[in-house]
C-alpha positions as CSV (number, residue, x, y, z in Angstrom):
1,X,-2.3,36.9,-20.6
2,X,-1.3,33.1,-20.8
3,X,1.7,33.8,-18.3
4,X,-0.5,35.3,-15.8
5,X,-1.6,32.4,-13.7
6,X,1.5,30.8,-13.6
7,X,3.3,33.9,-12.8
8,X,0.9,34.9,-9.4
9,X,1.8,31.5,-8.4
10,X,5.4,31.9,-8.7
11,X,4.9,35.2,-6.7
12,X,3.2,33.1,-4.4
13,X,5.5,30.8,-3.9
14,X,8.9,33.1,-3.4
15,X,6.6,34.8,-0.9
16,X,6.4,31.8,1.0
17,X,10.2,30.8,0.8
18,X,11.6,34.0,1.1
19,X,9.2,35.8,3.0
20,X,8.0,33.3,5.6
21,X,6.4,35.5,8.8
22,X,4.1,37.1,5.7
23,X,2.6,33.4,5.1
24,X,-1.1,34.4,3.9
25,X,-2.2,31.2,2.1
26,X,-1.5,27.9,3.3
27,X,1.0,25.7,1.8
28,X,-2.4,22.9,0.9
29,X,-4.2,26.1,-0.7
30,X,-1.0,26.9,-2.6
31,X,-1.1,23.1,-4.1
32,X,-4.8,23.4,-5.1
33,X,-4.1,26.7,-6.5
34,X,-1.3,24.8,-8.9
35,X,-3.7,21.7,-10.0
36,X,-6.7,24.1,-10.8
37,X,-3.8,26.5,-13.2
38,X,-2.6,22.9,-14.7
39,X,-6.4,22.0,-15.3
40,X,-7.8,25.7,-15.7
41,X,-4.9,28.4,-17.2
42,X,-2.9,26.0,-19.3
43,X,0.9,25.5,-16.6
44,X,1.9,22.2,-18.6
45,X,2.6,19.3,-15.5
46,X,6.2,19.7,-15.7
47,X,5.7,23.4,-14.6
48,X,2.8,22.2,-12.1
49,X,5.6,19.4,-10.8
50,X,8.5,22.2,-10.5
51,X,6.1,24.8,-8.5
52,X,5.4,21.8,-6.4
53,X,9.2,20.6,-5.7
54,X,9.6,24.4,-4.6
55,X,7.0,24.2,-2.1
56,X,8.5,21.1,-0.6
57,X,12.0,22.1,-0.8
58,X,11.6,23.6,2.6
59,X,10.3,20.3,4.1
60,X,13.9,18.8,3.1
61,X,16.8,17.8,5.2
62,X,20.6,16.9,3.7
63,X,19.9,13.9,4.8
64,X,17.2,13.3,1.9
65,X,20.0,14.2,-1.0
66,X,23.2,13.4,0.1
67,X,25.6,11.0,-1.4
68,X,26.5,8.4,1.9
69,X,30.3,7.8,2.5
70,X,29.8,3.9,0.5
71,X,29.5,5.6,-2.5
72,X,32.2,8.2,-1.6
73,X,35.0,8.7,-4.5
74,X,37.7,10.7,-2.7
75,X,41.6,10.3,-3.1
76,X,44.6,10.6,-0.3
77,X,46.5,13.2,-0.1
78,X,49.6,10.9,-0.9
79,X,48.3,10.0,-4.5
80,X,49.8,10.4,-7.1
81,X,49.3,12.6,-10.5
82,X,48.3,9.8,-12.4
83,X,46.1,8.3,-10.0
84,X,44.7,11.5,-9.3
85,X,43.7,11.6,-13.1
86,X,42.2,8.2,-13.2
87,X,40.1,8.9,-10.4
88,X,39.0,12.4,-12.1
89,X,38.7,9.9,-15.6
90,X,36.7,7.2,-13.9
91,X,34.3,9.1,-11.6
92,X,33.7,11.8,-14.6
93,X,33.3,14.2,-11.1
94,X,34.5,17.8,-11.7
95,X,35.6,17.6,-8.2
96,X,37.1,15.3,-5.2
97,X,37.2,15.4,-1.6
98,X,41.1,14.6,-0.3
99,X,41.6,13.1,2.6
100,X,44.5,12.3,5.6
101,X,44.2,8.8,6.9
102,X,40.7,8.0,6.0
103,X,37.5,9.8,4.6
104,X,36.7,10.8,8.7
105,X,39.5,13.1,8.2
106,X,38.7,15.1,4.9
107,X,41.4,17.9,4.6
108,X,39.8,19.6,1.0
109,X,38.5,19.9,-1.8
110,X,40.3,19.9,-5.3
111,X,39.1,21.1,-8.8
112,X,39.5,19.2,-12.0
113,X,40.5,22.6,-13.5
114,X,42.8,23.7,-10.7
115,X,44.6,20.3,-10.9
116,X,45.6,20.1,-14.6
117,X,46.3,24.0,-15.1
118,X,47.8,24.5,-11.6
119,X,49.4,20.9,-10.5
120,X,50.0,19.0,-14.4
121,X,51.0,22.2,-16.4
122,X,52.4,24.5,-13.8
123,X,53.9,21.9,-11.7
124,X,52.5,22.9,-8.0
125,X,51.7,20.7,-5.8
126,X,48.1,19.1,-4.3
127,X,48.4,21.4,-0.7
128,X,48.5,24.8,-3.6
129,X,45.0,23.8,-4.5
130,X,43.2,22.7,-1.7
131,X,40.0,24.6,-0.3
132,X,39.2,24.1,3.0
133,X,36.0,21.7,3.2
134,X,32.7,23.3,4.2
135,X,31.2,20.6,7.4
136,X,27.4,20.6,7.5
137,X,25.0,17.7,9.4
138,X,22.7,15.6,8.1
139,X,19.6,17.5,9.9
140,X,20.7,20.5,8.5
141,X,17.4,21.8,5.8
142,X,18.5,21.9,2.2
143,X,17.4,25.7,2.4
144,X,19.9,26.7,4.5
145,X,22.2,24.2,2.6
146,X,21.7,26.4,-0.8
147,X,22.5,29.7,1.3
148,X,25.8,28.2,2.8
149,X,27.3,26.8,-0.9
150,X,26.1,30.5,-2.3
151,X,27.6,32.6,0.1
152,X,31.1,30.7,0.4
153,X,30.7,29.9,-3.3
154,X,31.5,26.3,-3.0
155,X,29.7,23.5,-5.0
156,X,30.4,20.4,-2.2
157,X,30.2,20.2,1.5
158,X,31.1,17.1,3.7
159,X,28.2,15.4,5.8
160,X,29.2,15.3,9.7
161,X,27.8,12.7,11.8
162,X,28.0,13.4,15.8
163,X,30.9,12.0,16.5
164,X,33.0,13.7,13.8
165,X,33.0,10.8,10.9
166,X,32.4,11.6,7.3
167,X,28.5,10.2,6.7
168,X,29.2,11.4,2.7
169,X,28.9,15.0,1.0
170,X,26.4,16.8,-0.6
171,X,26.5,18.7,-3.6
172,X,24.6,21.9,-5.4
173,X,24.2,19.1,-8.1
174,X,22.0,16.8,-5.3
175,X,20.0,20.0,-4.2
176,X,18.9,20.9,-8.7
177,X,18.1,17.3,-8.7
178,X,15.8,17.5,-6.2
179,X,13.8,20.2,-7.8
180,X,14.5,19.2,-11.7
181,X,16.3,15.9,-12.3
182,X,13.3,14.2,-12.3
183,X,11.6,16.5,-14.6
184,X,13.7,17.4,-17.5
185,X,16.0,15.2,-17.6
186,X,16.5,14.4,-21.5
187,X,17.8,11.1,-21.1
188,X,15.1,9.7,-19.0
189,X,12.2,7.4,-20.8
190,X,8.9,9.0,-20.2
191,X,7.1,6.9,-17.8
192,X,3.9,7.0,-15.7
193,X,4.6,7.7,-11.7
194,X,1.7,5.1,-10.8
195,X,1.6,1.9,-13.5
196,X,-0.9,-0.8,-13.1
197,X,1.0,-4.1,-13.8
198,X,-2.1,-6.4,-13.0
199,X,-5.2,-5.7,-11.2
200,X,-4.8,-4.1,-7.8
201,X,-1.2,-4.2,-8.4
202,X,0.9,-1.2,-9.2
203,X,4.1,-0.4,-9.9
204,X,4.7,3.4,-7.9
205,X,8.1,5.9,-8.5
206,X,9.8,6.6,-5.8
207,X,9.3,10.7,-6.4
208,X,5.5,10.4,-6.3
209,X,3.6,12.5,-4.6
210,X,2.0,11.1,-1.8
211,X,-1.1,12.9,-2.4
212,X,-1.8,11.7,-5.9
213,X,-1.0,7.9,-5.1
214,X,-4.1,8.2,-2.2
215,X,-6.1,10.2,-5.5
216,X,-5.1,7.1,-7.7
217,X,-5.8,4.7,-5.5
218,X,-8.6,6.3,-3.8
219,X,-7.0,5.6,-0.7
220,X,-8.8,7.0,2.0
221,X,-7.2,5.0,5.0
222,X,-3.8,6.2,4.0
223,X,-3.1,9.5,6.2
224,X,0.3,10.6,6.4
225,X,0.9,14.7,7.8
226,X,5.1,14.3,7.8
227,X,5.9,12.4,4.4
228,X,5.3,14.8,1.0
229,X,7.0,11.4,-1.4
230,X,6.3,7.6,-1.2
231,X,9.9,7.8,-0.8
232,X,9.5,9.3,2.6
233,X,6.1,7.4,3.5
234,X,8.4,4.0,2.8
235,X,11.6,5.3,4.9
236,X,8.9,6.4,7.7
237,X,7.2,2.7,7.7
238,X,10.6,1.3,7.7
239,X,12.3,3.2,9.9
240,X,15.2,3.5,7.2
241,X,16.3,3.7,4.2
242,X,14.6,1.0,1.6
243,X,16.8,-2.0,0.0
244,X,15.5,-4.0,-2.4
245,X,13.2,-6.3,-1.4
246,X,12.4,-4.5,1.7
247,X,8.4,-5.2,2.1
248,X,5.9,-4.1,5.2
249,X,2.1,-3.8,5.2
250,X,-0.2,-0.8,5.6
251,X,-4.1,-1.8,6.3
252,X,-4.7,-3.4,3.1
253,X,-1.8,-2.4,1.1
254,X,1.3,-5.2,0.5
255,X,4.1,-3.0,0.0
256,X,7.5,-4.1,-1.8
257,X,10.4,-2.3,-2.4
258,X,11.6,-3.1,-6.5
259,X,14.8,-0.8,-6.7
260,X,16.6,2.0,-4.9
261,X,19.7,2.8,-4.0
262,X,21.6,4.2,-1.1
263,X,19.9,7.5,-0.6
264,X,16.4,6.9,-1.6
265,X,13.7,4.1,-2.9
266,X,13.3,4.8,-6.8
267,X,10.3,2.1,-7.1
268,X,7.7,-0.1,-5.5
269,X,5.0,-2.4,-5.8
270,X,2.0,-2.0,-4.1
271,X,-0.5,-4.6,-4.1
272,X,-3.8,-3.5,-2.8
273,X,-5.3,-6.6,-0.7
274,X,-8.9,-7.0,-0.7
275,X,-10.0,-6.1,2.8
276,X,-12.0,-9.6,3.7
277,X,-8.2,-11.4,2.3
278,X,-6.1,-8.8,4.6
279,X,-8.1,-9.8,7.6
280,X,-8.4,-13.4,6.9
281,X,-4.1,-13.0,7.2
């Protein structure tokens, strides 16, 4: 009896990825169906925050999760063994992209495996192991991402701009992030999504719902249809990705950008301005 809430949601929710002409409940009736099982049936928050991260996963584009081509770790297809194993060492990646001239021109894919059974103990060479790249866009949805790596059972795919250059890869390790890096990750301090460092000052993760920072701050100014994160309310406000230090206003709220990194905004501070002060500015 405990497991039933939690698993008429999760029918609820395959119904709506899987199943999507059938759509019976809106995707806003789904998410007040989860918090009143959190409150109500007993779903702890981490399973409340995973039911959630499914119901979003649609909304999500490669460009959200990929890794861009400045943090790219690939190798030439004229290194060497041994700098072929430092790479592998240093990166700790099970696999690498090789490229021709220059990462625009990404000819495969090796495997750590592959390359020490195959290339170090059976002495064949770098072209015996190659798989041919999979080429996907950065508008393509992370849905039809997941399909494409399961049915040519590949783990990586290389990011395409327009043009033909490399904008990075993606990898089935970015899209189980998406849905439970943030979650169970046993590493990770425990740590509040919204912290208030002073008063009307708070310090905000990235990964937070937008919906529960306008319930925590009572926010009734802030509406936003197209962003699900503060991560994508920042970018939208923006109009890219945030650096460090990056800062813009909303109505009363002084946003500024604390860290991040290439692909996404991890935290910000967001002073809420009394409105006579905002106006007076």
């Amino acid at each position: 009896y405990i497991l039933i809430p939690f698993t008429y949601i999760y029918t609820l929710v395959v119904d709506k990825i899987y199943k999507p002409k059938k759509k019976t409940m809106t995707e806003d009736a789904l998410l007040v169906m989860v918090d009143r099982a959190e409150q109500e049936f007993g779903i702890n928050e981490n399973e409340s925050k995973l039911i959630k991260s499914v119901l979003d996963f649609d909304e999500l584009k490669v460009l959200d999760i990929y890794t861009p081509r400045v943090d790219l770790v690939a190798i030439s297809k004229n290194a060497t063994n041994d700098e072929i194993v430092k790479v592998f060492r240093r990166s700790g990646f099970s696999r690498l992209p090789v490229y021709d001239e220059n990462v625009d021109d990404i000819i495969g894919i090796i495997n750590h495996k592959d390359f020490y059974n195959k290339v170090l103990l059976e002495k064949k060479t770098l072209n015996d192991i190659l798989s041919k790249p999979l080429e996907v866009t950065e508008y393509m949805d992370v849905s039809n991402l997941l399909a494409l790596l399961k049915s040519n059972q590949e783990h990586l795919a290389v990011v395409k701009d327009e043009y033909g250059g490399t904008l990075g890869i993606v990898t089935m390790e970015d899209i189980l992030e998406e849905l439970v890096g943030d979650i169970w990750d046993e590493h990770d301090n425990v740590v509040e999504a919204i912290q208030l460092v002073e008063e009307n000052k708070y310090l905000v993760h990235g990964s937070t719902y937008l919906s529960d920072l306008i319930d925590k701050l009572e926010l009734d100014n802030l509406e936003d249809d197209d962003n699900v994160t503060v991560n994508g309310w920042i970018t939208s406000n923006l109009g890219k990705i945030g650096s460090a230090g990056d800062s813009f206003v909303y109505d009363n709220l002084d946003v500024k950008v604390v860290t991040a990194s290439q692909k996404k905004v991890f935290e910000v501070i967001i002073n809420v301005l009394d409105i006579k002060e905002n106006n007076e500015e």
